[in-house]
C-alpha positions in Angstrom: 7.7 -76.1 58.2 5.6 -74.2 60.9 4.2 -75.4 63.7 0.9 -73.2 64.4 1.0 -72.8 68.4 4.4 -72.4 69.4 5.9 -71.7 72.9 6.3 -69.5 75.0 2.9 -67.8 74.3 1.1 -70.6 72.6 -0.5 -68.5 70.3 -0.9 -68.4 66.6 2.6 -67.5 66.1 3.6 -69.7 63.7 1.2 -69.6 61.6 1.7 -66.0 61.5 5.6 -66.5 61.0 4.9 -68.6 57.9 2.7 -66.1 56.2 5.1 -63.4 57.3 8.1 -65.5 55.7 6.4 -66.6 52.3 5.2 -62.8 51.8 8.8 -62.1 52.0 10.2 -65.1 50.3 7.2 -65.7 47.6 9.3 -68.7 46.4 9.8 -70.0 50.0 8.0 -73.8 50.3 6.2 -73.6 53.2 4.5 -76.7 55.3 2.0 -75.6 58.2 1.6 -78.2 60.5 -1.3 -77.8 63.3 -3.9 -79.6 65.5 -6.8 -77.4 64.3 -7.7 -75.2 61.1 -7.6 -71.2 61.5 -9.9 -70.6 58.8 -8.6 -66.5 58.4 -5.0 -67.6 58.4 -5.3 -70.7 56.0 -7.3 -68.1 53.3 -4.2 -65.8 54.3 -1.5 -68.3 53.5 -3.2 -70.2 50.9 -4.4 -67.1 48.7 -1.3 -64.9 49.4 2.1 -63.8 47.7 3.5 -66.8 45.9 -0.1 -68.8 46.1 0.8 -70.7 42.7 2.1 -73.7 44.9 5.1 -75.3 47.5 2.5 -74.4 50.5 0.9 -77.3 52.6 -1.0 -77.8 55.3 -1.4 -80.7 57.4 -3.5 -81.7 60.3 -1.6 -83.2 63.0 -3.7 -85.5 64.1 -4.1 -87.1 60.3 -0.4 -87.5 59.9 -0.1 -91.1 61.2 2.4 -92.3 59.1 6.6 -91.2 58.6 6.4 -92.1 55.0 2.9 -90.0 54.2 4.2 -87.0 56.0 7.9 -87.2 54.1 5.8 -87.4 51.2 3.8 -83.8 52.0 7.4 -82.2 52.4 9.0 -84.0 49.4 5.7 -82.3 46.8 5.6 -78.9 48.6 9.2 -78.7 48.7 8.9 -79.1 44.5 6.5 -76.4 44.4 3.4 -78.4 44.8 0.8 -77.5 47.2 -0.8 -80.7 50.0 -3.9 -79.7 51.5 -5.5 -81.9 54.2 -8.9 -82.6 53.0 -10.7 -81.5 56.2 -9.1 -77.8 55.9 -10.6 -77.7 52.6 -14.0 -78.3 53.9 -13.5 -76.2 57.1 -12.4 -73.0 54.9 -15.1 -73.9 52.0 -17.9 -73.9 54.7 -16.5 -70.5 56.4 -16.8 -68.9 53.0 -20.1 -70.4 52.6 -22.0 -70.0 56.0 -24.9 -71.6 56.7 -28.1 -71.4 59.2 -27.6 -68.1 60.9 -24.1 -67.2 60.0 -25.3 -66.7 56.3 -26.5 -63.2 57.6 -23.2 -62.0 59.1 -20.4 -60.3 56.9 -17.2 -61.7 56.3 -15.3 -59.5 59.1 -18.1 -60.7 61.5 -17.3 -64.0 60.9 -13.8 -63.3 61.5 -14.7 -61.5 64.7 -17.2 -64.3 65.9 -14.3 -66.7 64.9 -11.7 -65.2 67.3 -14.5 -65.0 69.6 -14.7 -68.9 69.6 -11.1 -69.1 70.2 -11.2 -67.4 73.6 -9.9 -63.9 72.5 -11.2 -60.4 74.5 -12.6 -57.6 72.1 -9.1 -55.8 72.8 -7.5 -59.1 71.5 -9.2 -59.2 68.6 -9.0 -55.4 67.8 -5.5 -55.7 67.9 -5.2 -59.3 66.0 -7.5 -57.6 63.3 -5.5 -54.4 63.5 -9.1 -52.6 64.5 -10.2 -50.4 67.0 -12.0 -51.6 70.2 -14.9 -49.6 68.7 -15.0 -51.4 65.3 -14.2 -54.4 67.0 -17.6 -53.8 70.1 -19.9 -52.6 66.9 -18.9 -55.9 65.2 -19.8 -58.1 68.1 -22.9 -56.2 68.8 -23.8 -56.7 64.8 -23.3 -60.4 65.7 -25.5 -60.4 68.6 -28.4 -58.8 66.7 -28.0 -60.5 63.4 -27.8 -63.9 65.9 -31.5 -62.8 67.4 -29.8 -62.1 70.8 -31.6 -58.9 72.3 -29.5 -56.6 74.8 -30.9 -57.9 77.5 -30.4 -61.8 77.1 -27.8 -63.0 79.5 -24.2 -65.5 78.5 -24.6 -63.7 74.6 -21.5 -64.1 73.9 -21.4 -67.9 75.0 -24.3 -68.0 72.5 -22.8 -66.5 69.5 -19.8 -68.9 70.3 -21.9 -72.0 70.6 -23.7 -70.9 67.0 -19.9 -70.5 65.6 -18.9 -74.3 67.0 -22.4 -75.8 65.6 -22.1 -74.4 62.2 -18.1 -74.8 61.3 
């Protein structure tokens, strides 16, 4: 099991851990258990090396009950795969953007995403293993494809309030 923000840093870490550890151990039954979906990282772990089954994961605030959660670890542990139902929505609307996202790629969705999550452009360039160039022409695609002109102030506040109204 893998809890996504883990000390000291409280970063992604563990999330990170898990797909690093199933991409190692493709028969490794792995249970991610967090209080929020990272929609790159659940595509990542779900769609990755041994992504026939034994993965799960699990909003924390959903599992209310002992018995319901002993139950996740009991079918992933058999090679079954537990999905809460609100990460399937959260990752089926990512891949399928609507209102103004529709126009943005895939990696400036990703971009925008880390964006929301309070990350700098050097951040992100290294999360995405970019360059701070790739990473500045992706967030300047954003603005424009967002109708944001150069000159308009907080843009970035903007894009990030677009991101939290559409996902």
């Amino acid at each position: 099991m893998a809890l996504v923000r883990m000390p000291p840093k409280n970063t992604d870490d563990g999330l990170r851990a898990a797909i690093d550890l199933r991409s190692r151990h493709r028969d490794l039954p792995v249970l991610v258990l967090s209080a929020y979906v990272t929609g790159p990282y659940v595509r990542e772990l779900l769609n990755g090396p041994g992504a026939d089954g034994a993965v799960g994961y699990l909003l924390k605030e959903k599992v209310g009950r002992v018995a319901d959660f002993l139950r996740a670890v009991e079918t992933v542990s058999a090679g079954g795969v537990v999905i809460d139902p609100e990460v399937v929505r959260h990752v089926t609307r990512v891949d399928s953007p609507q209102g103004p996202l529709a126009r943005l790629t895939a990696r400036e969705r990703e971009v925008l995403a880390h964006m929301a999550e309070g990350r700098s452009n050097a951040e992100i360039a290294t999360e995405l293993f970019l360059s701070g160039a790739a990473v500045s022409k992706h967030v300047a695609n954003v603005f424009v494809k967002l109708g944001m002109p150069p000159d308009e102030d907080n843009r970035r506040v903007k894009a990030i309030l677009a991101w939290f109204e559409y996902n």
